[in-house]
N, C-alpha and C positions, 0 to 999 in steps of 0.2 A: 353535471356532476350528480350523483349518486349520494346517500345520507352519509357514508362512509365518508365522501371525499372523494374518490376518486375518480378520476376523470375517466371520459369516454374513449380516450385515446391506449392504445397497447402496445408494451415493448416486449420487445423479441432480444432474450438473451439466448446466447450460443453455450453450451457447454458441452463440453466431451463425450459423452452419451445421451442424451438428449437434447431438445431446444423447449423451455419455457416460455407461455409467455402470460405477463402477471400485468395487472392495473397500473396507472403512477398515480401516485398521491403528489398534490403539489403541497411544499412545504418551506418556510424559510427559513436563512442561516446570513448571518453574519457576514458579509466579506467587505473589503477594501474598494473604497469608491470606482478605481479602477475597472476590478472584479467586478460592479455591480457594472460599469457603462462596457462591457465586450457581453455580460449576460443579456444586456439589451436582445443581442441577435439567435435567433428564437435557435437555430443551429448550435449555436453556443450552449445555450442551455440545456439542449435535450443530449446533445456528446459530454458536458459536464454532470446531467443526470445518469446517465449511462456511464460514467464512470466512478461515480458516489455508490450507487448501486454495486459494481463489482465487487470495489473494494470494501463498501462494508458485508457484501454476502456472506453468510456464513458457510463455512468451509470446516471438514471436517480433516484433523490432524493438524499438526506445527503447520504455522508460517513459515512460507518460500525462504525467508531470512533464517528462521529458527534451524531449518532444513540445513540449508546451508554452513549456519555456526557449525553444528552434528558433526556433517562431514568432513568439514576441516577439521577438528575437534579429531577424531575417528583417523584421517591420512594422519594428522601429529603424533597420535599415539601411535599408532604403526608406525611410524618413523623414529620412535625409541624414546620422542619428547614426553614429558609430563607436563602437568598443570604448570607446578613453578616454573620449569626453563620457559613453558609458554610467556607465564605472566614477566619474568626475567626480560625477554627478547621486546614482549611491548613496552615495557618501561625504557629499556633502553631507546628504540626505537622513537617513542615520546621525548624521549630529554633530546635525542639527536634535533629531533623535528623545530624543540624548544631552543637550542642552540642557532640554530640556521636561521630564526627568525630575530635577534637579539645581534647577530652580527652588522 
């Protein structure tokens, strides 16, 4: 390892227009004994690094999710809905869901 930390080892991330490939720092966090005995397997860890990594990359515009609300949000209004009948139809929806569970 290097002063920084970083190990000698390199990942290769894919993106869309390019491929990078950046250092790993190794670092620890928290998990469920479980979680720590599957990290045991050294496979385990570098696909569960490999995926800490994606998901905290920084990405530039809304989240996939945020994306999504948009558009639906976007089809309801072209479909003549507004906010209220939206929020209308999830409450109902909700209390249905609450009834089905109490029966």
């Amino acid at each position: 390892m290097d002063a920084a930390g970083a190990s000698d080892r390199l990942c290769y991330y894919f993106d869309r227009d390019q491929i990078q490939m950046e250092r790993t720092v190794e670092v620890t966090i928290p998990v469920e004994p479980k979680a720590a005995a599957a990290l045991a397997d050294a496979r385990y860890r570098e696909a569960v690094g490999r995926l800490v990594s994606r998901v905290l990359r920084a990405r530039s515009g809304p989240s996939p999710l945020a994306r999504a609300i948009a558009e639906l949000k976007a089809e309801a209004r072209a479909a003549g809905l507004s906010d209220p009948d939206i929020d209308a139809e999830l409450a109902a929806y909700d209390a249905e869901r609450r009834d089905r569970k109490t029966e």
